[in-house]
C-alpha positions as CSV (number, residue, x, y, z in Angstrom):
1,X,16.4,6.4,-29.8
2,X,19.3,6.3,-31.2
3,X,19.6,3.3,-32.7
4,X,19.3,1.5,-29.6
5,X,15.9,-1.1,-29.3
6,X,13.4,0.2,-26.9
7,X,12.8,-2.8,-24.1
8,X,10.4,-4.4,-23.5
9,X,11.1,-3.9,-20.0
10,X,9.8,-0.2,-20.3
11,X,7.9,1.3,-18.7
12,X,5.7,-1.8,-17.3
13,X,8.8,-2.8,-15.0
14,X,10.1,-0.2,-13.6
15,X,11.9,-1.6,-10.4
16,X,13.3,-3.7,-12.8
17,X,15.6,-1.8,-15.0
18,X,17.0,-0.5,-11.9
19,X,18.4,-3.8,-10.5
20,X,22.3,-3.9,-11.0
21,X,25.1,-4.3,-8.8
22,X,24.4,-2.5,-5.8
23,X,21.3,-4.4,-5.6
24,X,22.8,-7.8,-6.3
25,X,25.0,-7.1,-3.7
26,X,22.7,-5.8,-0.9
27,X,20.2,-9.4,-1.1
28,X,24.0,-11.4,-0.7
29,X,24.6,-8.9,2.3
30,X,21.0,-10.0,3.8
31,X,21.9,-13.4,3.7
32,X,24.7,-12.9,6.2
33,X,24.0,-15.2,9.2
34,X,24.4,-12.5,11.0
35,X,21.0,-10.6,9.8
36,X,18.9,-14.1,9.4
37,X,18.9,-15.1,12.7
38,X,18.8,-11.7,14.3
39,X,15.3,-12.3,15.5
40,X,15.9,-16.2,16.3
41,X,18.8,-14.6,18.7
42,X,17.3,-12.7,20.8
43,X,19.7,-9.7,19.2
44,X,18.4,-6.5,18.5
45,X,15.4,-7.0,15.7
46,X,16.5,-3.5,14.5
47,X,20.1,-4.3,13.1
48,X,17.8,-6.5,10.4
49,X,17.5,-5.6,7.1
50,X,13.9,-5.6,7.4
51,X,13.4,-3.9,10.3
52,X,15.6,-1.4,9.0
53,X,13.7,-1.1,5.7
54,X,10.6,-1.0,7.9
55,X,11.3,1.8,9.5
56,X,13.1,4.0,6.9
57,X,10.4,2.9,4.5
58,X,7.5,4.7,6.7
59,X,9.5,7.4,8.1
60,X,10.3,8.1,4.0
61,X,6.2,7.9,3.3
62,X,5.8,10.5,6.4
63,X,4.6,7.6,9.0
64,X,6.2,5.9,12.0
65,X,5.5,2.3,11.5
66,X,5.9,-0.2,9.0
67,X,5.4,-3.7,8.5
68,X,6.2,-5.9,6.0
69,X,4.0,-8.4,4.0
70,X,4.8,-11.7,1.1
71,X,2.6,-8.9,-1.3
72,X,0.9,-5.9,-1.3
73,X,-2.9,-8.0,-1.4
74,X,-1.6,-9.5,2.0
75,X,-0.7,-6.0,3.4
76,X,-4.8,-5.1,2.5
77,X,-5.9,-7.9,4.2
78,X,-3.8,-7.4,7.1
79,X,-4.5,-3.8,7.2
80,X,-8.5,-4.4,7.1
81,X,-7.6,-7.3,9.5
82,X,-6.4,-4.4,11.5
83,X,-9.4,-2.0,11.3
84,X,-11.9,-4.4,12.7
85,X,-13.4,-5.2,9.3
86,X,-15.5,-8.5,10.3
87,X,-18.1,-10.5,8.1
88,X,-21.1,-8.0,7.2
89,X,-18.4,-5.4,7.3
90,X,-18.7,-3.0,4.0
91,X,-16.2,-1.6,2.2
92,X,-16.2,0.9,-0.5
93,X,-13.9,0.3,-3.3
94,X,-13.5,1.6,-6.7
95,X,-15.3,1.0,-9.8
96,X,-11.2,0.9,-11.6
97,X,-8.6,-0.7,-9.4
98,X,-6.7,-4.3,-9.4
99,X,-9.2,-7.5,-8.3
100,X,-6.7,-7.4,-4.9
101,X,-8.6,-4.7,-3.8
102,X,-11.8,-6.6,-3.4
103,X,-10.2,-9.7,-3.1
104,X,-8.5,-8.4,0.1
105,X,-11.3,-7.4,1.5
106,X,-13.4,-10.7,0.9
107,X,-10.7,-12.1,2.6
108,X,-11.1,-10.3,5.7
109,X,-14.9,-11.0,5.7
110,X,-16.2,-8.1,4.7
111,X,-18.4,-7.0,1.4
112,X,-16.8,-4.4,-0.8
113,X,-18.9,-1.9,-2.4
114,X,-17.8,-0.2,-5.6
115,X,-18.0,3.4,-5.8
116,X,-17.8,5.2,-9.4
117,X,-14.7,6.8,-10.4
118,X,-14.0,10.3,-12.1
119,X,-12.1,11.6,-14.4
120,X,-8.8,10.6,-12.9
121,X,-9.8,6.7,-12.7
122,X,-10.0,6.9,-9.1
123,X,-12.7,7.0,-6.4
124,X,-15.4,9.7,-6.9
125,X,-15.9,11.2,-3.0
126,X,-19.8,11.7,-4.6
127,X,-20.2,8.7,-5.1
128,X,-18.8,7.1,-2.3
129,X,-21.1,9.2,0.2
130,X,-24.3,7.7,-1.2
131,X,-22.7,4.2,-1.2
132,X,-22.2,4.7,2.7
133,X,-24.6,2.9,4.9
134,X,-24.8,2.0,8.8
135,X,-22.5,-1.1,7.6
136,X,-19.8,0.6,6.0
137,X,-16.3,0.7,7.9
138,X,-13.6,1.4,5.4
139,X,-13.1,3.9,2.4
140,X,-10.5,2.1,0.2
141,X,-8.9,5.1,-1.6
142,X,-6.7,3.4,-4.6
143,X,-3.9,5.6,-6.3
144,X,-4.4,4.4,-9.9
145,X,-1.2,4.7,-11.8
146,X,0.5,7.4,-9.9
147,X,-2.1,9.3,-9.6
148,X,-3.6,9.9,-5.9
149,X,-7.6,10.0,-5.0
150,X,-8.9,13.1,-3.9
151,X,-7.8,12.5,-0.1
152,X,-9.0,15.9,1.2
153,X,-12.5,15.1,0.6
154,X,-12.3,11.2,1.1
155,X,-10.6,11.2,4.5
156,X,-13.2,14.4,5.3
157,X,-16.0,12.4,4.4
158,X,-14.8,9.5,6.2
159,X,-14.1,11.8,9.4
160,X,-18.0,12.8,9.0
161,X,-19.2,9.3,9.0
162,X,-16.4,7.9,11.8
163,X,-15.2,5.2,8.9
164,X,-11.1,4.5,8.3
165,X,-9.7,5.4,5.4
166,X,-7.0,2.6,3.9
167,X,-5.2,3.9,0.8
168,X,-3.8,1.3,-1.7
169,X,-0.6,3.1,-3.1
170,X,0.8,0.1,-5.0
171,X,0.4,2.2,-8.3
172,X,1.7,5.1,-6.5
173,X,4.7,4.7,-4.5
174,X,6.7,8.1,-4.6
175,X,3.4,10.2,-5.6
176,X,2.2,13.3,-3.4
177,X,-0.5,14.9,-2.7
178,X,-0.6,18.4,-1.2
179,X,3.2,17.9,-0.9
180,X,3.0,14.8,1.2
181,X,3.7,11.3,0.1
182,X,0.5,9.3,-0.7
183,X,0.3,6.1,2.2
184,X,0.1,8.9,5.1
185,X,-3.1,10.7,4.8
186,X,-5.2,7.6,5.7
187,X,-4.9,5.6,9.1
188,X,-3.3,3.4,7.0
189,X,-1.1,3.1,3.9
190,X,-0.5,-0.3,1.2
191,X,2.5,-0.8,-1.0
192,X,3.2,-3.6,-3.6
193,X,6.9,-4.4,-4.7
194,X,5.6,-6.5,-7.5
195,X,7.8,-6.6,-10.5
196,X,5.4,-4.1,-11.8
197,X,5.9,-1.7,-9.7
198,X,8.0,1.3,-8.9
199,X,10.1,-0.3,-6.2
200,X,10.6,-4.3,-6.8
201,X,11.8,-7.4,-4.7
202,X,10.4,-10.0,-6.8
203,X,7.3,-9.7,-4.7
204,X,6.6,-8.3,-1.0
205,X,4.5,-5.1,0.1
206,X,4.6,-2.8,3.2
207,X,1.4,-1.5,5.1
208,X,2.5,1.7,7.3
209,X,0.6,3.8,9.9
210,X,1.2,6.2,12.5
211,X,-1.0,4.4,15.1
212,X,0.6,2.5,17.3
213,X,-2.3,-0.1,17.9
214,X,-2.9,-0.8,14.5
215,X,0.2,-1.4,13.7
């Protein structure tokens, strides 16, 4: 290294290490009047910085809408808020994930199911078709540290059984699979900005979608 000390900032907090001064002075550029009452106004919601990350956010993760939550276990319960999910409601999660994932769905009423995982720590599309039952609504597909569930067969499975599929990217913002960014491949897609994670605001997540009635 060097001779320089390794942090201990690295490689647990990534978003981080890349705060400096552009970011310090976008967040004192957000607190213009100007942008915090844009909404209050009656002025055009899209000359706010959120709307603006919004929309850039989704369109960057290949979908047309996003909306912006106070974390990314908000933006799963909002999203499974958004799917119908009501109490008897079952949702298959993994075996390996975060407690949010579970805890989101509690939340919303519903009863998550763990699935096994396979050799990538993330859901195991044969085990998740014998955990589906007349009951089940949602696949939960959770990117586990960067690296994406095996969307082809979940989101086919899920077609077969007319379930949604809700990926939880909060590991996995920036990943791809087949060449498109992980958070698009479901009906909809979770982000964290956790300090932990890959893109940080303190705290905050994003759930995006390209249906215009769920979002």
């Amino acid at each position: 290294m060097d001779g320089q000390e390794t942090s201990w900032l690295t490689p647990m907090l990534p978003g981080v290490i890349e705060i400096g001064a552009a970011e310090r002075c976008a967040v004192l550029s957000a607190l213009d009047p100007a942008y915090v009452i844009a909404t209050e106004s009656g002025e055009d919601e899209s000359s706010s910085w959120l709307r603006r990350f919004e929309s850039t956010f989704a369109q960057q993760m290949g979908s047309k809408y996003g909306c912006a939550t106070n974390s990314g276990t908000t933006a799963l319960f909002a999203s499974l808020v958004s799917l119908g999910v009501e109490p008897g409601d079952e949702v298959i999660v993994p075996a390996f994930s975060f407690v949010s994932c579970a805890a989101a769905v509690l939340a919303a009423g519903g009863i998550p199911v763990v699935a096994e995982v396979d050799e990538s720590l993330t859901l195991d599309p044969a085990s998740v078709a014998e955990q589906v039952t007349q009951y089940t609504r949602v696949i939960m597909a959770v990117h586990m540290r960067g690296v994406p569930a095996k969307l082809d067969s979940l989101c086919g499975l899920a077609a077969a059984h007319g379930l949604y599929v809700l990926e939880d990217c909060a590991q996995a913002c920036g990943a791809t699979y087949n060449g498109q960014p992980v958070g698009g491949h479901g009906d909809v897609g979770c982000f964290s900005f956790h300090p932990t994670k890959t893109i940080t605001s303190g705290e905050g997540g994003i759930a995006i979608t390209s249906d215009p009635y769920l979002h």
